[in-house]
C-alpha positions in Angstrom: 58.1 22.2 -4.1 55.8 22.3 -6.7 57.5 22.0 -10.4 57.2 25.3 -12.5 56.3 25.0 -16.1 59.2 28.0 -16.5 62.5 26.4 -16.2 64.3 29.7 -17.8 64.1 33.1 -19.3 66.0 32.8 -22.5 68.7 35.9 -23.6 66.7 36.8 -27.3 66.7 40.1 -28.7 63.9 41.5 -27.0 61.2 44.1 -29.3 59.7 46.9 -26.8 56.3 46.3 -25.6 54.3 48.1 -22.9 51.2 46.8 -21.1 49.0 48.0 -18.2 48.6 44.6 -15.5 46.2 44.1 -13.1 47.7 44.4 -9.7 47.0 41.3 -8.9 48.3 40.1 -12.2 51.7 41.8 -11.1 51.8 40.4 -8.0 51.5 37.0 -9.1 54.3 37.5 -11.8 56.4 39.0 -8.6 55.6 35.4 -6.9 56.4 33.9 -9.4 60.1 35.7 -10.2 60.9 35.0 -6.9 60.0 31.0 -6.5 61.5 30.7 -10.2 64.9 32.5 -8.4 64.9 30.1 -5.6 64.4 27.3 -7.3 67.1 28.1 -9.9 69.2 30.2 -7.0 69.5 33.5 -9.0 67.6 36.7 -9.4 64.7 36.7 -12.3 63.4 40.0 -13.8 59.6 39.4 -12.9 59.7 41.9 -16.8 61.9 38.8 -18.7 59.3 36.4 -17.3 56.2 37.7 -19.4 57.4 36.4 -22.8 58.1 33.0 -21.9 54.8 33.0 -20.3 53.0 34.3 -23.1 55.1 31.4 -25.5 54.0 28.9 -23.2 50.4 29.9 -23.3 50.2 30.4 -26.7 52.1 27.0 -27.7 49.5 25.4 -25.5 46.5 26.8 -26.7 45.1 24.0 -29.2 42.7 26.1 -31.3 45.3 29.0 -31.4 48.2 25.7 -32.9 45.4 24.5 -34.8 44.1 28.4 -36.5 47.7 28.8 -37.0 48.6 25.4 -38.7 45.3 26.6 -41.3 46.1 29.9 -42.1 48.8 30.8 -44.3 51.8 32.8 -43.2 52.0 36.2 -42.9 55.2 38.4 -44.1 
């Protein structure tokens, strides 16, 4: 099998967002819960799934890193 760039949902104090998906979107978060929950032989919450993924995508966005390393900090 193919290795996942997930390896875990991490337990954080979560802050309430809701979002409209695409379908398709949805069902590829679904997929992806439950290869995730094979591979790691427990149940995932496709929901706990969309931070990490957003993490990951944003930590491996260069020009977002690089906008963020210029700017100063916001309080």
């Amino acid at each position: 099998m193919a290795k996942l760039k997930l390896s875990g949902v991490p337990d954080d104090k979560p802050v309430k967002l809701a979002v409209e998906l695409p379908t398709a979107l949805h069902r590829d978060i679904m997929a992806y819960a439950e290869l995730l929950g094979r591979e790691n032989a427990q149940a995932v919450d496709p929901a706990k799934l969309v931070a990490p993924m957003l993490a990951r995508f944003m930590s491996t966005d260069r020009a977002f890193v690089r906008a963020r390393r210029q700017s100063p900090p916001r309080k």
